[in-house]
C-alpha positions as CSV (number, residue, x, y, z in Angstrom):
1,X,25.8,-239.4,-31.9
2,X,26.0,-238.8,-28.1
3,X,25.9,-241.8,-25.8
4,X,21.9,-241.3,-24.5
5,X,21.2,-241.7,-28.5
6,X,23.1,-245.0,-28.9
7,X,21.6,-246.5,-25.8
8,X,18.3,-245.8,-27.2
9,X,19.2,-247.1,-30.5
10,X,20.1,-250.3,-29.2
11,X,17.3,-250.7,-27.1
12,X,14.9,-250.9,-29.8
13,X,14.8,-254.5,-30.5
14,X,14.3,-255.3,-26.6
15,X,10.8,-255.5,-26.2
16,X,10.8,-258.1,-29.3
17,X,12.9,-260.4,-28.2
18,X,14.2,-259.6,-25.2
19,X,11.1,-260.2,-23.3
20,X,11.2,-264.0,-24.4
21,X,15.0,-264.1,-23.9
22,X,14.6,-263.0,-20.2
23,X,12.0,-265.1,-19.2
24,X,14.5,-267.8,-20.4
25,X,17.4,-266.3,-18.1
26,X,15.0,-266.5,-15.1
27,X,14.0,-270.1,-15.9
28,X,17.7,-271.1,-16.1
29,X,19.0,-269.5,-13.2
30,X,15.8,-269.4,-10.8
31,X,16.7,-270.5,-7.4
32,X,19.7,-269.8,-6.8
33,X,21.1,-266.7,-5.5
34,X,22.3,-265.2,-9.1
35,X,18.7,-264.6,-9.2
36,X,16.1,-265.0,-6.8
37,X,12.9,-263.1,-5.9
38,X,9.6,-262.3,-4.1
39,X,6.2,-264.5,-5.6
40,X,3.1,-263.1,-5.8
41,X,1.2,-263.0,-2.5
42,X,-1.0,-266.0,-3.6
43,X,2.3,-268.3,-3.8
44,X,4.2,-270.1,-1.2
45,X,7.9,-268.5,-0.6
46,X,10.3,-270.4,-2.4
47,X,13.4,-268.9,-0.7
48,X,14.0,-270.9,2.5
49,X,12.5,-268.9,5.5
50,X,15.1,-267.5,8.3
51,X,12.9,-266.8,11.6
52,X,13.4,-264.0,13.5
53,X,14.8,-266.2,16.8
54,X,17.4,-268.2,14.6
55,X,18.3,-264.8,13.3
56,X,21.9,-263.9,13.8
57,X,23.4,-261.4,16.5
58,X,24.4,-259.4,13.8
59,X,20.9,-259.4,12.1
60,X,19.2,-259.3,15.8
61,X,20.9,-255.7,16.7
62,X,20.1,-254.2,13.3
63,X,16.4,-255.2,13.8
64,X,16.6,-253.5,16.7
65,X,18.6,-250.1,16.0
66,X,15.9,-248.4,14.5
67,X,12.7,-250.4,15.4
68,X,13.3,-252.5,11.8
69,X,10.9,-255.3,11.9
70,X,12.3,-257.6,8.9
71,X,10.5,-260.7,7.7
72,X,11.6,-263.9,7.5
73,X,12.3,-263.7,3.7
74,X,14.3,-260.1,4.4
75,X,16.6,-262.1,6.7
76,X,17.1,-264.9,4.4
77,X,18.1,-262.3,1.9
78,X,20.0,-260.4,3.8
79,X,22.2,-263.0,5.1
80,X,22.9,-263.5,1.5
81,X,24.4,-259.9,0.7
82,X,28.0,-259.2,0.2
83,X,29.4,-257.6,3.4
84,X,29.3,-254.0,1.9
85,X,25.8,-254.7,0.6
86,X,24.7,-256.0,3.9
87,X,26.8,-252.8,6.4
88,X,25.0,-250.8,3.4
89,X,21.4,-252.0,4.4
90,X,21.9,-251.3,7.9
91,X,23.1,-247.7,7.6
92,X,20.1,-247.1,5.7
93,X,17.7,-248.6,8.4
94,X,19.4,-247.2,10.9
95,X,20.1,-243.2,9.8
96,X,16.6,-243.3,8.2
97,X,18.5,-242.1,4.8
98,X,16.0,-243.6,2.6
99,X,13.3,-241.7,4.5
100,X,10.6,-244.2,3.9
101,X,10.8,-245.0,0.1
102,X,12.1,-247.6,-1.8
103,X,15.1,-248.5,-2.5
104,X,17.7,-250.2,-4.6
105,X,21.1,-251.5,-4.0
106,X,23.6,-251.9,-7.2
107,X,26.4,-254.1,-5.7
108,X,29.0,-253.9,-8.6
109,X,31.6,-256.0,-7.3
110,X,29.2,-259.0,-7.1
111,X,27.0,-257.5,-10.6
112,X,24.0,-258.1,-8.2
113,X,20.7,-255.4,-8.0
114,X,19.0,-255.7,-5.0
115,X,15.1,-254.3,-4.3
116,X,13.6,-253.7,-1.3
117,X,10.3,-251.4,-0.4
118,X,9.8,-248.8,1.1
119,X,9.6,-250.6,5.0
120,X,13.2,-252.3,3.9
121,X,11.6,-255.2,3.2
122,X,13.7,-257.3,0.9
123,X,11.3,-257.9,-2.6
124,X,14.3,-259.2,-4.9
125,X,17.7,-259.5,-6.2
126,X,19.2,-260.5,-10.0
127,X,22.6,-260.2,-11.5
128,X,22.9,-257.4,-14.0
129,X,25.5,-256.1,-16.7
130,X,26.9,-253.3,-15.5
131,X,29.9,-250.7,-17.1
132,X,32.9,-252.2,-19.0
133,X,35.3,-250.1,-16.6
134,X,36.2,-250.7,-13.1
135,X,36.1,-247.0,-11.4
136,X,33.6,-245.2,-9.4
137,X,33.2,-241.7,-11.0
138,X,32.2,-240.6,-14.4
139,X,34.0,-238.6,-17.1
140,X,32.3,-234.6,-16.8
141,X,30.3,-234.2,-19.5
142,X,30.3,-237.7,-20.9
143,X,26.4,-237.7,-21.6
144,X,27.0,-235.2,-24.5
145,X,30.4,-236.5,-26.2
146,X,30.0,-238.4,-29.5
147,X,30.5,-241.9,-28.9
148,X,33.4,-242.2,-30.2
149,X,35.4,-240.2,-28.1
150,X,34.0,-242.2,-25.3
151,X,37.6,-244.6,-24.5
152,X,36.9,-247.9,-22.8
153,X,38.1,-246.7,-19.3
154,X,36.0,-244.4,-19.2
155,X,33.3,-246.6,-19.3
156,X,32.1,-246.9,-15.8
157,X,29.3,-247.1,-13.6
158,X,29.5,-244.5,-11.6
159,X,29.1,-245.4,-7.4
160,X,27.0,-243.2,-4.8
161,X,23.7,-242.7,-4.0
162,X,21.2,-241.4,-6.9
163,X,17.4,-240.4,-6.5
164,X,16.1,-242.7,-9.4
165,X,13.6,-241.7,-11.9
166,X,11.3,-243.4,-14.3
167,X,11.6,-241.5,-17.8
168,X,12.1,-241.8,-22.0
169,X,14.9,-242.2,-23.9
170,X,15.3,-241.0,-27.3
171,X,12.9,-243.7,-29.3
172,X,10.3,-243.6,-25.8
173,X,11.0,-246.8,-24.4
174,X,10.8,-246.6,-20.5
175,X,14.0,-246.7,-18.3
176,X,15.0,-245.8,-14.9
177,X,17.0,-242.4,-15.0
178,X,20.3,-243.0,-12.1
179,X,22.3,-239.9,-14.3
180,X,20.5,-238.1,-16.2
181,X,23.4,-235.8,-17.3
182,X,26.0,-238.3,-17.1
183,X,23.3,-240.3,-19.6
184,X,23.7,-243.5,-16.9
185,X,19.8,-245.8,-16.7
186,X,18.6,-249.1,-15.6
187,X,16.6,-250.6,-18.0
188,X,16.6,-253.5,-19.7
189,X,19.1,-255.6,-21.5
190,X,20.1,-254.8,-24.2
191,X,20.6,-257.7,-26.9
192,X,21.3,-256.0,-30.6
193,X,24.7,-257.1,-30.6
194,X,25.2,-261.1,-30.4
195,X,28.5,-260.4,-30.3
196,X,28.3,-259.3,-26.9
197,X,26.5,-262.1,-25.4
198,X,24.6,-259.9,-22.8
199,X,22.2,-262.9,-22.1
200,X,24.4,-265.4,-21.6
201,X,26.9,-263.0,-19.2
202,X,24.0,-262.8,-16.9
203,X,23.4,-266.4,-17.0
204,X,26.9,-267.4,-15.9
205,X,27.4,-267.8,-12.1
206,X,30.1,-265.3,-11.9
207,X,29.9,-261.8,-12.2
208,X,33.5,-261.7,-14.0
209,X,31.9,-261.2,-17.0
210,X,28.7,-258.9,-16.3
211,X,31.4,-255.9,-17.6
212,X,29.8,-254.7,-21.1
213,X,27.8,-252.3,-21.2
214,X,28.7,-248.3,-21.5
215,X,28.2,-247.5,-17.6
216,X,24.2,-248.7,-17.6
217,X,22.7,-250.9,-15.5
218,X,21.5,-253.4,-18.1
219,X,18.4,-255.8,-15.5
220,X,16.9,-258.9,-17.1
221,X,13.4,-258.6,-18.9
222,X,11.4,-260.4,-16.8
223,X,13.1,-258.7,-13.7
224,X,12.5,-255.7,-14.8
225,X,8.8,-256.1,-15.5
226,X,8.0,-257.6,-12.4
227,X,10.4,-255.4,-9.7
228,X,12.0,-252.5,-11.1
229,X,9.8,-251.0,-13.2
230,X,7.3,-251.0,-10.0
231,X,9.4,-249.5,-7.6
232,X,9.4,-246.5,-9.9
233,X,6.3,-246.8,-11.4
234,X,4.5,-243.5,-9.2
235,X,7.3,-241.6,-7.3
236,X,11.2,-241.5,-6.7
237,X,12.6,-244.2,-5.3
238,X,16.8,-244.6,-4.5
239,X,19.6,-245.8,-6.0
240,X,22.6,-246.9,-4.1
241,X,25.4,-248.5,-6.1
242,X,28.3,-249.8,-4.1
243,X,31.8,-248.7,-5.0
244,X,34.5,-250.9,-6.4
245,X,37.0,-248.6,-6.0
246,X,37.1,-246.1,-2.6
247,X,35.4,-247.0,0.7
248,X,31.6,-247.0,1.5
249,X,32.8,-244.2,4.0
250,X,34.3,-242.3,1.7
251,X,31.1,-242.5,-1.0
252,X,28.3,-242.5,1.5
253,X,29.9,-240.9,4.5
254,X,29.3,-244.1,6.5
255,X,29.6,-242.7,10.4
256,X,27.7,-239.6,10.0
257,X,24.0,-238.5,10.7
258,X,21.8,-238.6,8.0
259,X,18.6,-235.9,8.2
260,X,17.6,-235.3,4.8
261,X,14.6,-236.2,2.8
262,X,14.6,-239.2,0.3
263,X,14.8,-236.7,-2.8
264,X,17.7,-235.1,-2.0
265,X,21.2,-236.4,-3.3
């Protein structure tokens, strides 16, 4: 059994119970910054609003780079972001890499996913389970190998940027293709095992013990439903996941031009 095939096996009981389960992660941890979102457009903003003149110097000259109008609730957010996250969010604004489609930042050293559309507009963020092995590159091949040969170091999400998909795994539930060959997805959590406790990692207000899964990006139900499945709903949209391991220069080549469209990787 090859690894896409045991991912798929385990995601079978998630749209039984998993939807419930999410929807009690979000009512836990609502609010706070382990998981906080967008409401619909008929609801007041619950995240506290940042305007655009208490904004900070550092926030003012990214607005201004590239003609990037943020809204309050993008500042808020962005204020919030790890420091990679955040110099992460302005090289895309600025270079144009995403090329005017959505976008999502992984943050793996803070277990975080990050949405925004496809203006940069902040829409939400959620702690996720991510790969039980710290490293930033993925064993060749490792889509195909039986899963038992797959050792627990090499269990890593794998950093750079990714064109995501939305596709089908094995028993045709929907996830969000990041590698296809290196059989890395986002989709949703995956609860089969109690033993592994996947719900109550991402309730936790650490990210020291989001490290489970087999290198996917395991998202919470109702987080899922309501951002990510969206955002790739009818096209491509990107996937940047922040190292943990090497420099964002050295993964995204930080410094440089960018002219390319969104699809390419």
């Amino acid at each position: 059994m090859n690894v896409r095939n045991l991912l798929s096996q385990l995601a079978r009981s998630e749209l039984g119970m998993g939807i419930v389960r999410g929807l009690v992660i979000g009512v836990l941890i609502v609010g706070g910054w382990r998981f906080f979102s967008v409401p619909p457009a008929h609801e007041s903003a619950a995240v506290p609003a940042v305007s655009a003149a208490s904004a900070t110097g550092a926030e003012r000259t990214l607005a201004q780079s590239n003609h990037w109008t943020p809204n309050a609730r993008t500042l808020a957010a962005y204020e919030r972001l790890s420091p990679d996250a955040r110099e992460l969010v302005g090289w895309i604004v600025t270079t144009g890499d995403a090329a005017g489609t959505a976008f999502v930042i992984v943050d793996k050293k803070e277990a975080m996913v990050h949405v925004f559309d496809a203006a940069a507009q902040w829409r939400g963020s959620s702690p996720v389970l991510l790969g039980g092995a710290i490293g930033d590159d993925t064993v060749s091949g490792i889509g195909n190998r039986a899963i038992a040969d797959v050792l627990p170091e090499e269990r890593t999400t794998p950093a750079g940027r990714f064109v995501g998909e939305r596709g089908h795994n094995a028993r045709g539930e929907d996830v969000v293709w990041v590698d296809y060959d290196a059989a890395v997805s986002m989709h949703r959590v995956i609860t089969s095992n109690p033993a592994e406790r996947r719900l109550e990692r991402l309730a936790t207000p650490t990210p020291a013990d989001n490290r489970i899964s087999y290198g996917c990006i395991n998202v919470p139900v109702a987080f899922y439903e309501a951002y990510i499945r969206p955002t790739f709903a009818e096209q491509h949209a990107l996937v940047y996941i922040l190292p943990e391991t090497r420099t964002l220069a050295e993964v995204f080549g930080l410094g440089r031009t960018v002219a390319r469209n969104a699809t390419s990787q």
